[in-house]
C-alpha positions in Angstrom: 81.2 90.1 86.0 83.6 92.4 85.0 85.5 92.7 81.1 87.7 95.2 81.0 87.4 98.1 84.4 85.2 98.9 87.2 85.1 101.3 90.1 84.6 100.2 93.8 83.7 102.8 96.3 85.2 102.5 99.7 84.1 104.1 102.8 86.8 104.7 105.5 89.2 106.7 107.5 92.7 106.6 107.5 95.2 104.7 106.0 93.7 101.6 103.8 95.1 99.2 101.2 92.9 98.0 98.4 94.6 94.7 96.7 93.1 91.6 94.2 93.5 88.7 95.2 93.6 85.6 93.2 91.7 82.0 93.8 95.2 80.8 95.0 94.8 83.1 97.6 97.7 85.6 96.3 98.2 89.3 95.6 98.3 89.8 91.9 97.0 93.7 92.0 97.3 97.0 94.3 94.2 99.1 93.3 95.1 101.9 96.0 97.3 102.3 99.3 96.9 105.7 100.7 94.8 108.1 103.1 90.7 108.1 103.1 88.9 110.7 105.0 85.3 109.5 104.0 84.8 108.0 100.7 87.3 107.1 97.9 86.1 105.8 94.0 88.8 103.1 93.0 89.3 101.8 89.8 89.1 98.0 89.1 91.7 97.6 86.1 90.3 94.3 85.0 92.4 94.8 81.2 95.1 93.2 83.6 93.7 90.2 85.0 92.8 86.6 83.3 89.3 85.1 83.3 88.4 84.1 87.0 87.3 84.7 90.1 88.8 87.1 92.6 88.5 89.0 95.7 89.1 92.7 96.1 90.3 93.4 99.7 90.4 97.0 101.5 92.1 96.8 104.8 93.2 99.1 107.0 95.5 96.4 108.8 92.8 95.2 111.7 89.9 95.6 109.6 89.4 93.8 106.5 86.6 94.0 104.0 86.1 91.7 100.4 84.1 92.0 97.6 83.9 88.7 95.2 84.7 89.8 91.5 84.5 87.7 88.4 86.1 88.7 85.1 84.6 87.3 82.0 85.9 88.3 78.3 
């Protein structure tokens, strides 16, 4: 669970887009949307987000990776 922020590392190469999604299945967050050349530390602004479950979602556009994240106050 996470209260108020978090970091996520991603591994990758090229241009990625890390978003939160919500349980309704919608974009509510872009954490990062840029270049990687190995790894990148992104923050996880949770100060932003109501109690609930979420996914964070790096894609690159034909790869797709999620992390479940649940933030508790």
């Amino acid at each position: 669970p996470v209260s108020t922020s978090s970091a996520i590392r991603v591994r990758a190469a090229g241009d990625i887009r890390v978003s939160v999604v919500n349980a309704a299945g919608q974009e509510v967050a872009t954490l990062f949307n840029g270049m990687v050349n190995g790894t990148e530390l992104v923050n996880v602004d949770a100060s932003m987000l109501t109690s609930g479950a979420y996914n964070v979602v790096a894609s690159n556009g034909a790869d797709r990776a999620t992390l479940s994240v649940v933030v508790a106050r």
